[in-house]
N, C-alpha and C positions, 0 to 999 in steps of 0.2 A: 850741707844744709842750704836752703834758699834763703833768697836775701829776708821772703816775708819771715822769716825766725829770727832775724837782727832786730838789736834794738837801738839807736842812737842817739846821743845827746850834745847838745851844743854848749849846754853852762856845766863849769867845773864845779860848783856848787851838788848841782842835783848829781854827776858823776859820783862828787863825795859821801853826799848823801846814801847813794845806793851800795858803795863799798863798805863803809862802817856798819851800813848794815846789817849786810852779809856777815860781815865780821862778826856781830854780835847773834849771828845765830846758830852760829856753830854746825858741827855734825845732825844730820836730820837722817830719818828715815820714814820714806814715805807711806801710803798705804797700799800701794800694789808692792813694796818689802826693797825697794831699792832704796840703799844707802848713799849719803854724799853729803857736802858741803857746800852750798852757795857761792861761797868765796872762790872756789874753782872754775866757776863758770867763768867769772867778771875780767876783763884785759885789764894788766894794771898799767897807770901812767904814771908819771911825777904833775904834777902842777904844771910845772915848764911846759912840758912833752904836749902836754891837755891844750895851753893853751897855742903854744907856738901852730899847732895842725888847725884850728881855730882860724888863727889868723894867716896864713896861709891859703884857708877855701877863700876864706873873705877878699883878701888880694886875688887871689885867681878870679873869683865871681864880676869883682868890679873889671876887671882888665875885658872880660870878655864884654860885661856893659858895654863900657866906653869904646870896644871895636866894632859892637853892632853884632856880637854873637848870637844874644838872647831876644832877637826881638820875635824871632819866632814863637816865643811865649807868649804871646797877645796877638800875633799874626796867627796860632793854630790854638787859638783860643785857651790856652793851656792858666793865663792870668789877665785879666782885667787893663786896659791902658794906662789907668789909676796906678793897680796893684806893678804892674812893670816900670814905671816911674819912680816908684816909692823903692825902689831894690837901693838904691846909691843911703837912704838914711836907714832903714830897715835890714842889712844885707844877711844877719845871721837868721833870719826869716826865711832863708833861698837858698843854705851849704847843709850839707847834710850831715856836720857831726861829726862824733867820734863813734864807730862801733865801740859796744861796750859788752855783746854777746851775744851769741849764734848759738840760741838756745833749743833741748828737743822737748818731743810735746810734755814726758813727762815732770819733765822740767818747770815749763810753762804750766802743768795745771797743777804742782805742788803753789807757785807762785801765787795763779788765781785764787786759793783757799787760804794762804798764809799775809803775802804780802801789804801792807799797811801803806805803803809812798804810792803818792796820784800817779807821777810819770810811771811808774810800771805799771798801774792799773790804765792807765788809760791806754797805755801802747798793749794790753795783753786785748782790750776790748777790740782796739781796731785791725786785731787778728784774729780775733773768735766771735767777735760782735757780742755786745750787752746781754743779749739772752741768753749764748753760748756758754758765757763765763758766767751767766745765774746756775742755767743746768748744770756747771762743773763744779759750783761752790756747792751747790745744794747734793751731789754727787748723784745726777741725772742722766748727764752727758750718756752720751753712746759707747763712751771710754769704761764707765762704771757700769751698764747695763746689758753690755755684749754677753753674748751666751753662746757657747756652741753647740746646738743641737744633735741629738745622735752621741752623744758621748759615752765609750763604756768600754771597761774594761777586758770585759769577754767578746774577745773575737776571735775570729777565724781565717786562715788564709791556706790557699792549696798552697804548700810548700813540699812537696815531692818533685823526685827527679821526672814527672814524664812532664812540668810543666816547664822545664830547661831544653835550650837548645845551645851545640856549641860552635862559634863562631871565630872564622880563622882569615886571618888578615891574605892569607895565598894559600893553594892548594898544597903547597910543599909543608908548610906548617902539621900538615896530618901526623909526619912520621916523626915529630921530633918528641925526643924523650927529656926527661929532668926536668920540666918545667919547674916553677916556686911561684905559688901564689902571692900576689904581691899585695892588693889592693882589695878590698870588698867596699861598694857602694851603695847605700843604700838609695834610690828616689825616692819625694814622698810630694805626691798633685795631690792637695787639700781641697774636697768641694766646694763650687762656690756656695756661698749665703748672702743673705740682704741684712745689711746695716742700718737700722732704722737712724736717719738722722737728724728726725723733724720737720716739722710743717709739710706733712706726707712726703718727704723725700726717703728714697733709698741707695744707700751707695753698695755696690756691689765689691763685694772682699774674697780674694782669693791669691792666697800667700803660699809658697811653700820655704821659708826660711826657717833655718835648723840653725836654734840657740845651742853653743858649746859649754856656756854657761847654768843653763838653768833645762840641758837636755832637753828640749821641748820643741813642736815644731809651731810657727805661730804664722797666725792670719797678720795683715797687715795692722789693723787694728789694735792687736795685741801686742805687736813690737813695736808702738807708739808709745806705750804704760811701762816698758821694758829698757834699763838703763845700758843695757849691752846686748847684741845680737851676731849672731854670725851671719854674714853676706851671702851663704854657699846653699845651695840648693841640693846638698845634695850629706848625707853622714858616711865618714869614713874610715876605715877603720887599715889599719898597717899591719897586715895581714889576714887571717883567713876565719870567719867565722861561718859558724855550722847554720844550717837550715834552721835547729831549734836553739838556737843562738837568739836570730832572727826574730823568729817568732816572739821571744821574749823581750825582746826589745820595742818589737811592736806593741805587746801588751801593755809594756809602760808607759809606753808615751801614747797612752789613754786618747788613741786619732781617732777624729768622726767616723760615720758608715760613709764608704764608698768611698773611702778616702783609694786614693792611686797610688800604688807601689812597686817599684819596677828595682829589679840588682843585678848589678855588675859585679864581677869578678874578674881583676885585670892579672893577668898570668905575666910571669918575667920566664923569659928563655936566653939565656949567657947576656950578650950585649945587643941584642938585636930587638926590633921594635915588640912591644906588647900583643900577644890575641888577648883576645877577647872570651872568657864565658858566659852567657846573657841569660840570667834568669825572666824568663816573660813575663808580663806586666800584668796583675790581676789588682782586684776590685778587695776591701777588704768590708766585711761582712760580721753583722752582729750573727752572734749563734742561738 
């Protein structure tokens, strides 16, 4: 995750504040169906631990002071000649804390709808801005309103052999016999769409990640609201499934029109490298 998903805090207080609780809210589950615990997310410290790292930035921060580290803060105008002066009586105004969580979005917008404590409201604003987290309380957001167009069950796709072709690593490969199917892969290129995401902007979404979880293939969008995903671009299966295998598969995972779908099928021959059989890459089509 990026840094903007950290959240940091400098007094053990409000750290405390935010672990009890979590504690006290036990097991949750949200409204796009994933389950979890708060408590999971949060780094735990001791007091000690909390404040020794405390006071360590603050000795770090000063030494660099007093060497003339920082003056580029007020030389590239980054603070005030006042505000850079003020660092030696002020200086936990200038370390950045304890990370206390590297949170994902769905995470962050269980937060915005549930959470009561200022510091998390305020650090959730100045990552989604004030109106962001209105549209996410009020369940407005582009997270809650996304829609995939074109969605349906019944489709169709040539899966016959005249739309295969087979493909061999060297001409010698022709004559060998005993092959073992080893691999079937499915590809799947999701259309783009426009994510409407206010004040006439549009973000443009086009994802092909395949959940092993929740069998699904999802827009980027969608694996924001999703507590697990698979990285892989690609469904694969350990061993060999049929053309109407396939096809049934496709029907399930209910993909838009013109969704892209291309298959491999990776051949084992004794111990020597893989061919290749490439199913051609077609368009999938409502009927």
């Amino acid at each position: 995750m990026a840094g903007i998903d950290k959240t940091y805090v400098i007094n053990w207080n409000d750290y405390h504040q935010i672990q009890e609780w979590c504690k006290s809210v036990g097991t949750v589950t949200d409204k796009y169906g994933n389950t979890f615990n708060p408590l999971e997310f949060i780094a735990e410290y001791t007091q000690d631990e909390f404040q020794e790292s405390i006071d360590y930035q603050i000795t770090r921060l000063l030494e660099r002071y007093n060497n003339g580290d920082l003056r580029y803060q007020y030389e590239e105008g980054y603070l005030t000649i006042e505000e850079y002066n003020n660092i030696p009586n002020e200086p936990e105004k200038h370390i950045g804390g304890l990370c206390i969580w590297n949170t994902p979005t769905y995470f962050d917008l269980w937060l915005i709808r549930n959470c009561p404590l200022n510091i998390i409201k305020e650090r959730l604003e100045e990552q989604y801005g004030k109106d962001g987290c209105e549209e996410i309380r009020n369940h407005k957001s582009y997270y809650d309103t996304f829609q995939r167009n074109g969605l349906g069950r019944n489709i169709t796709a040539p899966l016959s052999n005249k739309h295969c072709r087979l493909s061999y690593k060297n001409s010698s490969d022709r004559n060998k016999k005993g092959k073992k199917m080893r691999w079937t892969n499915i590809y799947i290129e999701l259309p783009e769409i426009k994510i409407n995401i206010g004040n006439g902007r549009e973000f443009p979404d086009k994802c092909t990640m395949y959940s092993d979880d929740i069998d699904k293939w999802l827009y980027y969008t969608e694996r924001c609201i999703y507590s697990t995903y698979s990285s892989s671009s690609m469904f694969s299966v350990d061993g060999f499934m049929s053309q109407k295998s396939i096809y049934r598969k496709l029907q399930k995972w209910n993909l838009p029109k013109d969704t892209q779908v291309s298959i491999t099928y990776n051949w084992e021959y004794e111990d020597e490298p893989y061919t290749y059989y490439i199913e051609n890459k077609f368009n999938i089509k409502k009927k």
